[in-house]
C-alpha positions in Angstrom: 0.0 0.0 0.0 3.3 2.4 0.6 3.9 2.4 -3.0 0.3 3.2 -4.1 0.7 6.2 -1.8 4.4 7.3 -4.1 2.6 6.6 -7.3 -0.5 8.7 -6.8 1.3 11.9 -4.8 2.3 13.1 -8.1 -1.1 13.0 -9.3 -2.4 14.8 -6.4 0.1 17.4 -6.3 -0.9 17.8 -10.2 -4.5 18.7 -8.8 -3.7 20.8 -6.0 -1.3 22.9 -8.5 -4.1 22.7 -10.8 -6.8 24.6 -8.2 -4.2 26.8 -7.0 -3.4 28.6 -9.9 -7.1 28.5 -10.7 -8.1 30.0 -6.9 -5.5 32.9 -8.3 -6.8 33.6 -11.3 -10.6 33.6 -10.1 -9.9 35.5 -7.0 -8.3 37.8 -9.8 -11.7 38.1 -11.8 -13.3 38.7 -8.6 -11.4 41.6 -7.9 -11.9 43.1 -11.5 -15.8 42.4 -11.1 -15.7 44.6 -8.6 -14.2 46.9 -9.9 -16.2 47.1 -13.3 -13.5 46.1 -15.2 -14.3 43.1 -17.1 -11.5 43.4 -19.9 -9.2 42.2 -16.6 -10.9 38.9 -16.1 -8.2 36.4 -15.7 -10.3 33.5 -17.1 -10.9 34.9 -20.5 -7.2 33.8 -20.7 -6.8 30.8 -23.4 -3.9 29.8 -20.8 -6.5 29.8 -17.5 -9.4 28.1 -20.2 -6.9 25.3 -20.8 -5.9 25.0 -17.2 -9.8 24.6 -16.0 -10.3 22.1 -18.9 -7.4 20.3 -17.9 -8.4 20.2 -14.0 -11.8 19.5 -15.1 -10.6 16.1 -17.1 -8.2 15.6 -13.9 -10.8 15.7 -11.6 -13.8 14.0 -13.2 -11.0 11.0 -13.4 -10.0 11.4 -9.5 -10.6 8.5 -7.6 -11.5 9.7 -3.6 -9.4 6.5 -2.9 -6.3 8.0 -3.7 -6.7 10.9 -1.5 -7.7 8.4 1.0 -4.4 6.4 0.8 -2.3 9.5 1.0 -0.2 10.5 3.1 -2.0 12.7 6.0 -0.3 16.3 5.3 -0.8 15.9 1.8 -4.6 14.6 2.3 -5.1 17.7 4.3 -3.3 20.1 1.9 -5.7 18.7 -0.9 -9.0 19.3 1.4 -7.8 22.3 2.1 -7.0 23.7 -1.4 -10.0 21.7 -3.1 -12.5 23.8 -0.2 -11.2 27.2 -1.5 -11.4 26.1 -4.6 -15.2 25.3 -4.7 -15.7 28.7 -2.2 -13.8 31.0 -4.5 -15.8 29.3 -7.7 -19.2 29.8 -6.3 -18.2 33.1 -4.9 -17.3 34.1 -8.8 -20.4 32.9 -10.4 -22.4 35.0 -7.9 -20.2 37.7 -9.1 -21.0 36.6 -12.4 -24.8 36.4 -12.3 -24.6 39.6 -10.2 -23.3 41.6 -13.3 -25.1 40.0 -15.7 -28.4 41.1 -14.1 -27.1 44.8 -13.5 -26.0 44.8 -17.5 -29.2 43.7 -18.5 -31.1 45.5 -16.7 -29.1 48.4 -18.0 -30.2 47.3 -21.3 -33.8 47.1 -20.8 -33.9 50.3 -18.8 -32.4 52.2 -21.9 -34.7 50.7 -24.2 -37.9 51.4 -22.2 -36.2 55.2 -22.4 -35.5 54.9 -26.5 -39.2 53.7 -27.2 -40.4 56.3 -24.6 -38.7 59.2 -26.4 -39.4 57.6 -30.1 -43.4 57.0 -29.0 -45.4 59.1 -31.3 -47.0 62.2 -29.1 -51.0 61.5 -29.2 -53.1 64.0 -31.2 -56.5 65.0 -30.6 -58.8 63.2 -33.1 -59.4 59.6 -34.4 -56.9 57.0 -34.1 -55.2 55.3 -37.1 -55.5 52.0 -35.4 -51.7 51.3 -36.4 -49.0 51.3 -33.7 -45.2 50.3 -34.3 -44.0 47.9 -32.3 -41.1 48.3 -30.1 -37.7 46.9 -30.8 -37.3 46.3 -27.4 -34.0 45.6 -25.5 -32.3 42.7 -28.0 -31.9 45.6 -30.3 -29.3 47.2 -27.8 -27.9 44.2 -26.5 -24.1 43.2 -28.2 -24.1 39.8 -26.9 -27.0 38.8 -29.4 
């Protein structure tokens, strides 16, 4: 069992390597999220896209039994670093969803304010019985 626990440290070292630069680069985007600058997001990098497709392929093939068998300081270093991972990941997509909702909200309200100021001003006298729609919010939106 001693030499089950030598040939899997490497690949647990690989995955605790793996999250750590990940936990850098999202606590990265984090900070640029908050500070409304979005061109600084770390994981737009082709470099940190690779690394999280890597880890993902690491992980999904992980077997809990080999952090089991490990030795205990290296056990607890991979708890610890795979915790922060998942905190700092779920702390990032609320960052995430939180600017998503702002930006499109943005985008409705400045539609709302474009069909407002575009609505034809109401004359006395009989309607025509024709009204324009509105081109609404996808219209203003770059994403689409």
């Amino acid at each position: 069992m001693n030499d089950t626990k030598l040939e899997d440290t490497p690949r647990i070292e690989r995955l605790i390597s793996l999250a750590e630069r990940l936990v850098v680069a999202l606590e990265a985007d984090i900070v640029a999220l908050k500070a409304g600058k979005l061109g600084e997001m770390k994981s737009m990098d082709p470099e940190i896209q690779k690394l999280s497709v890597i880890y993902g392929r690491e992980a999904q093939n992980f077997d809990i039994r080999i952090a089991k068998a490990a030795l205990p300081s290296l056990r607890e270093r991979f708890l610890f670093v795979t915790a922060k991972f998942r905190d700092v990941l779920q702390l990032h997509a609320r960052m995430l969803a939180r600017v998503k909702n702002a930006s499109e909200g943005m985008i409705q309200a400045i539609a709302r304010e474009v069909e407002r100021m575009n609505a034809p001003t109401r004359a006395y006298g009989p309607s025509s019985g024709y009204k324009p729609q509105p081109a609404g919010a996808m219209v203003f939106n770059k994403v689409i």
